[in-house]
N, C-alpha and C positions, 0 to 999 in steps of 0.2 A: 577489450574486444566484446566480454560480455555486454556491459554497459553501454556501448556504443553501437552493437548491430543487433544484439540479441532481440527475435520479435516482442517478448513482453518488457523490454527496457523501452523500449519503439512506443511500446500500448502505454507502458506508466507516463512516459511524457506527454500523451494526449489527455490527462488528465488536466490540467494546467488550462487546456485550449479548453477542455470541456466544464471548468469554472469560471473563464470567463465570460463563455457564452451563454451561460445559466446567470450570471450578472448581468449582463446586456439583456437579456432578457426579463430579469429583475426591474432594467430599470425601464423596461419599455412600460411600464405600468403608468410610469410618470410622463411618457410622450403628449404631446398637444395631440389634440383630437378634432377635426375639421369635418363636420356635417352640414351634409346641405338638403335640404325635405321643399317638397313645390309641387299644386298640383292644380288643375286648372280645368272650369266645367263650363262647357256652352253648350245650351239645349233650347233650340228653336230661337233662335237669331239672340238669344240674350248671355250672357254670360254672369253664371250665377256665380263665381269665386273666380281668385286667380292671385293666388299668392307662391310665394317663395323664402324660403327662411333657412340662411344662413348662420352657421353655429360654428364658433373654436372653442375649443374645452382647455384650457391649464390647468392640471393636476398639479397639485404641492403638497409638502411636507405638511404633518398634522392635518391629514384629510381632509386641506382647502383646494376649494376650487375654483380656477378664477373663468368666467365665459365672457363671450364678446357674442352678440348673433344682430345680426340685419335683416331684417324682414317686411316684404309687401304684400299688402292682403289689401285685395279690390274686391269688388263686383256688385252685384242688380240682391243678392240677397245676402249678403255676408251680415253675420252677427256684428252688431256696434262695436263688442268689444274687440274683436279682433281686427277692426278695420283700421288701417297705418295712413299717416300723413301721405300726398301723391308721392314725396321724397321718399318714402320709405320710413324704417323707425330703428334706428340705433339701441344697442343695448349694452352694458357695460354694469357685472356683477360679481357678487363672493358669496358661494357657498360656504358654510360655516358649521361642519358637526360637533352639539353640545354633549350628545349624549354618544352611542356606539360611534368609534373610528376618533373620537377626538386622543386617543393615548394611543393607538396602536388600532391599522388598518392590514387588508390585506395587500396593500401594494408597498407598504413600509415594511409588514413580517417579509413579505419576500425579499427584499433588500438586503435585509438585516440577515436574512439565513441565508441568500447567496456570496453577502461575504463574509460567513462562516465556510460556506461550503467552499473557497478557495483555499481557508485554511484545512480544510478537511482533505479537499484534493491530493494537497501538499504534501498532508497525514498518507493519504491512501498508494502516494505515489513513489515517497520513502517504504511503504511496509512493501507494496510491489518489488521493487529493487532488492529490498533488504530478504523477503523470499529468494529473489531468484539468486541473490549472491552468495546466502548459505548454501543453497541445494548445488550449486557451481565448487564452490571451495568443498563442502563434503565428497563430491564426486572425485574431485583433483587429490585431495588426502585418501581416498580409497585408493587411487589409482598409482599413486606414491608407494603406498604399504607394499601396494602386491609388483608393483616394478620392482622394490628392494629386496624382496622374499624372493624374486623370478632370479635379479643377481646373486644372492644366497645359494640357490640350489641349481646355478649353470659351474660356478667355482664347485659345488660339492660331486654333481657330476663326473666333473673332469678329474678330482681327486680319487673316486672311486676306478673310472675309468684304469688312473697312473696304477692303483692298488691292485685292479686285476691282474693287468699287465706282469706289475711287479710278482704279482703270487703264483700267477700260472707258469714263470721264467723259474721261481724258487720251487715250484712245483715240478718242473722240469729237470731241477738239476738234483733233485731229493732231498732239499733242504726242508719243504711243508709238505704236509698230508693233499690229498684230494681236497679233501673235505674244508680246506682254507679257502680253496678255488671258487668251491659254490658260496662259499662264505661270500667272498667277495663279489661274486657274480646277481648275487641277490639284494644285496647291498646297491650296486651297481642301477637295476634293474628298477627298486623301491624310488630312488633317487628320480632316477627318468619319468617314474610314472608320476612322481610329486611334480619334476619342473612341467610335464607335459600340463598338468595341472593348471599350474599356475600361469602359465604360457597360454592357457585358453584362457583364466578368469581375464591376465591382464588385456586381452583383444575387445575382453566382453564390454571392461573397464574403461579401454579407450574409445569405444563407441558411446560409451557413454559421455565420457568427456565430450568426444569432438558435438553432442550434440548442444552443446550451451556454445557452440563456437561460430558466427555466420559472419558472413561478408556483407558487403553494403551495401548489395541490389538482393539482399531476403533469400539469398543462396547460403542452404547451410553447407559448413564445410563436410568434406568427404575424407572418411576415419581413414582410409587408407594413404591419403594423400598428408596425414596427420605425424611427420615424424616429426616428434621431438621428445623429449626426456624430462622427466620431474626436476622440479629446484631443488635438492637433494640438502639445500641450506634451509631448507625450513623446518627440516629436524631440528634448530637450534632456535628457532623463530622466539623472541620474547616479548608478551603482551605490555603495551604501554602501562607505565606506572599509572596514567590517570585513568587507565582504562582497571585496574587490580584496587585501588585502594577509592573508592568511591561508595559514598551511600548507596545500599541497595533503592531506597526511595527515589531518591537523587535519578538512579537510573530508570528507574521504573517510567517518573514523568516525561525523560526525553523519548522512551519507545513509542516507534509510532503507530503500531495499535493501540495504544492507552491512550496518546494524543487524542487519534479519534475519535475514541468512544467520550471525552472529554468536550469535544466540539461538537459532538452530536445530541449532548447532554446539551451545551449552551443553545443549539437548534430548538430542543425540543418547549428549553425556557422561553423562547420568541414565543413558539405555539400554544403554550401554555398564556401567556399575556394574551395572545389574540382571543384565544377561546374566552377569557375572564372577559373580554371586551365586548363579544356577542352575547353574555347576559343582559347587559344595559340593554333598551330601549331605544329606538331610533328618533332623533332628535335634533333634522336638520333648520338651519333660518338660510335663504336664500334672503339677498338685499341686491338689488342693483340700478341703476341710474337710466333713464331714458331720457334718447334726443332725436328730432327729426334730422331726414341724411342719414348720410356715412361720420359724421364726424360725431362719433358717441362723446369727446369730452367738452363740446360746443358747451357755451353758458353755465359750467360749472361756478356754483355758489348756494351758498346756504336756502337762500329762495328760490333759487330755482329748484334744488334737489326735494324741497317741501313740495315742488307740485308736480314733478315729475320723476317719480322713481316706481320701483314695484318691489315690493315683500310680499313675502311667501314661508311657511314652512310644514315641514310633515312631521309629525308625529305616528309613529307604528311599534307595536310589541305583541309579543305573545302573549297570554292570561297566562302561563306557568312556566316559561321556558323550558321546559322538559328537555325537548333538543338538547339546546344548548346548554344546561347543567350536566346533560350526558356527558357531552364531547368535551368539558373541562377536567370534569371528574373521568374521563379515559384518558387526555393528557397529560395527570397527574399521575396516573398509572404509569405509562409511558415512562415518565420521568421518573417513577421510583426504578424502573427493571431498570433502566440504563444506569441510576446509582449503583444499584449493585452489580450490575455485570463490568464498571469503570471497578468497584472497589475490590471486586475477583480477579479482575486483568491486572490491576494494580499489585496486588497482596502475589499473584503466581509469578509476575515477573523479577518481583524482589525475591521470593525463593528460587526461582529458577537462577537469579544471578547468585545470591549466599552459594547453590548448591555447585554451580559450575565453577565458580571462585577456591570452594574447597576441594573439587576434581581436582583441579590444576594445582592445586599444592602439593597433594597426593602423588599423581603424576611424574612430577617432579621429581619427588621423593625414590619413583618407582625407578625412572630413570638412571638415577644416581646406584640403585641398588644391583637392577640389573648391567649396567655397565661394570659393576664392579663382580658380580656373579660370570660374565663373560669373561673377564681377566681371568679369575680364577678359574675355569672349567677350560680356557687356554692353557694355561699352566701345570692343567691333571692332564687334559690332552696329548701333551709336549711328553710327561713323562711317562705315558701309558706305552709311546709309540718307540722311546729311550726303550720300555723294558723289555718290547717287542720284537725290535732289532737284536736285543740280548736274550731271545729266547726265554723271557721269563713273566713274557706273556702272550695271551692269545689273541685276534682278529679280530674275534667278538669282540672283547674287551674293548679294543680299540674301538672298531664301531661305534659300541656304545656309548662312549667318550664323547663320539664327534655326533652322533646324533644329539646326544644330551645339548653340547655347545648349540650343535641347527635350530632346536629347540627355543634356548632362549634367546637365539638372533632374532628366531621367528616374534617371539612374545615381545622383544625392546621395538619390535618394529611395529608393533600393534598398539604400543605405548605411546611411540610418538605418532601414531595414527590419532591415536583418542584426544593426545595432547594436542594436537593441531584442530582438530573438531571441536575441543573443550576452547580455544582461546578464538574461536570462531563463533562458538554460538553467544561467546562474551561480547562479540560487536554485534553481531545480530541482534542482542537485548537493547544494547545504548545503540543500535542505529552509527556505528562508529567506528566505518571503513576506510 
């Protein structure tokens, strides 16, 4: 249910939409391009110009460019050179960068880092999940603990309740003192005020809960409408073997904030390339073919293209790039903080895993100790209340007995609290629900 209604499970899936529309836009860089420019002067019955010039632009890969443009240029005072056959004048060319853009351009770095950023998406929308389904499972293991602790002290209640009963009847018939009565009565009373306790945490608990919990039309569910009862088998829950016995490294690379910061590095590498690329000098050759008409590939051959074609090129650069040795030398910066904050994220999630890996052993260990700590603090119980029946002990005693037992019920219940948190925050690291 989390996964599937919850609003930030809702929001990680639009990450996905929102990497490929940063691609799509990526690749709008590369769209044809259709310009049309025309403009036309009559002053006192003559007509000094009257042209029109049609342009398509094809972007390509390694910063070629291929154009097509048709244009008519008339009139009483036009420059020679721009005057076109009455058909008109075809044109048909390739832009060609030797120097900036020929290894890496800005419409290729964008490509290139939007499809990084879908892997990154992917990264950001695993660690969204993988948030929200720790902070879900620790809420549910809280609310475990204190349901089990709530059962603990409605049975001790009721046991105290039998005990008063029973003493104030013995007190009745002169078998106990007064003073057993209050014994028990206080006893009684401590009890109440613990369940009442625990009886408000777990309300507080399952509000908490019901709030990781929503319906399909964005309606969270309503805590009161919320009954149901903890899986009381996951006290027993046991972490997959490939999930215990794996390189901390191993895991480190599949989490997905390390991912990220992984793919954000290879980002930063595109940018880095671009920037080294606006050091170079601009150094384009334009070459392209003319023919009168529409039909630009009319009379293609060797002698024809000797007398009709047009070249062109620009050369431009800064005297010292300053700019741009800037902005390389701050991309390499860039690129060192994200080493190190990849090699930080890396190094703390392999000890985070070492160190949860060794909780849960421990755990374990506790488990086994205190379960066996309860057996026997049943068994002093058993015979404290033998002696008591035989007058040859007292109430207190008792009490104390069965408090001691409340005790470590309480503490094995906090154990497999932790244990459940500890073998949780294990998939949280590997990403490995």
């Amino acid at each position: 249910m989390v996964k599937r209604y919850h609003p930030l499970a809702l929001q990680a899936g639009l990450t996905n939409k929102k990497a490929m529309y940063v691609r799509m836009q990526a690749l709008g860089g590369f769209d044809p391009k259709l310009e049309v420019n025309g403009e036309k002067k009559i002053f006192e019955g003559k007509t000094y110009y009257d042209y029109v010039t049609s342009e398509i632009k094809l972007p390509l890969w390694y910063g070629l460019d291929l154009k097509g443009a048709f244009t008519t240029y008339q009139g009483d005072y036009v420059n020679p050179e721009n005057k076109t056959p009455k058909s008109g004048l075809g044109y048909f060319g390739i832009s060609v960068p030797v120097g900036r853009g020929l290894l890496m351009d800005e419409r290729r770095a964008a490509l290139k880092q939007a499809a990084i950023y879908q892997n990154i998406a992917v990264a950001e929308q695993q660690q969204i999940l993988n948030d929200l389904f720790i902070n879900a499972t620790q809420s549910y293991a809280e609310w475990l603990n204190v349901w089990l602790n709530t059962q603990i002290y409605k049975k001790a209640v009721i046991l105290a309740e039998i005990r008063l009963r029973s003493t104030t009847l013995l007190y009745k018939n002169g078998d106990k003192a007064a003073i057993d009565t209050l014994e028990a009565l206080t006893l009684l009373q401590s009890r109440q005020q613990k369940l009442n306790d625990y009886e408000t945490v777990l309300q507080n608990k399952k509000n908490e809960l019901a709030a990781y919990l929503w319906l399909d039309d964005l309606t969270p569910v309503a805590p009161e409408k919320l009954n149901v009862k903890p899986d009381t088998t996951l006290l027993d829950i046991m972490p997959p073997v490939s999930l215990i016995n794996r390189d901390p490294q191993t895991i480190a690379k599949q989490n997905p904030e390390v991912t990220g910061y992984s793919l954000k590095l290879n980002q930063l590498d595109i940018e880095r390339r671009l920037k080294l690329e606006e050091i170079k000098p601009t150094l384009n050759f334009n070459v392209g073919l003319l023919n009168p008409g529409r039909s630009i590939f009319n009379n293609i051959n060797p002698d024809w293209f000797q007398g009709n074609h047009k070249i062109g090129f620009t050369i431009a650069m800064p005297l010292t790039f300053t700019k741009q040795r800037a902005a390389y030398s701050l991309t390499k910066i860039k690129i060192q903080e994200a080493q190190f904050a990849l090699a930080e994220k890396t190094n703390m999630v392999s000890v985070k895993y070492t160190n949860y890996r060794n909780d849960l052993i421990n755990l374990d260990k506790q488990v086994l100790l205190h379960t066996s700590m309860i057996d026997n603090n049943k068994l002093l119980l058993d015979g404290e209340e033998k002696k008591f029946r035989m007058g040859e002990s007292s109430l207190f005693l008792v009490n104390s007995r069965e408090q001691k037992l409340l005790e470590i019920q309480e503490k094995i219940n906090e154990i497999y609290t932790k244990r459940i948190k500890t073998i949780q925050y294990l998939k949280w690291l590997a990403y490995n629900w």
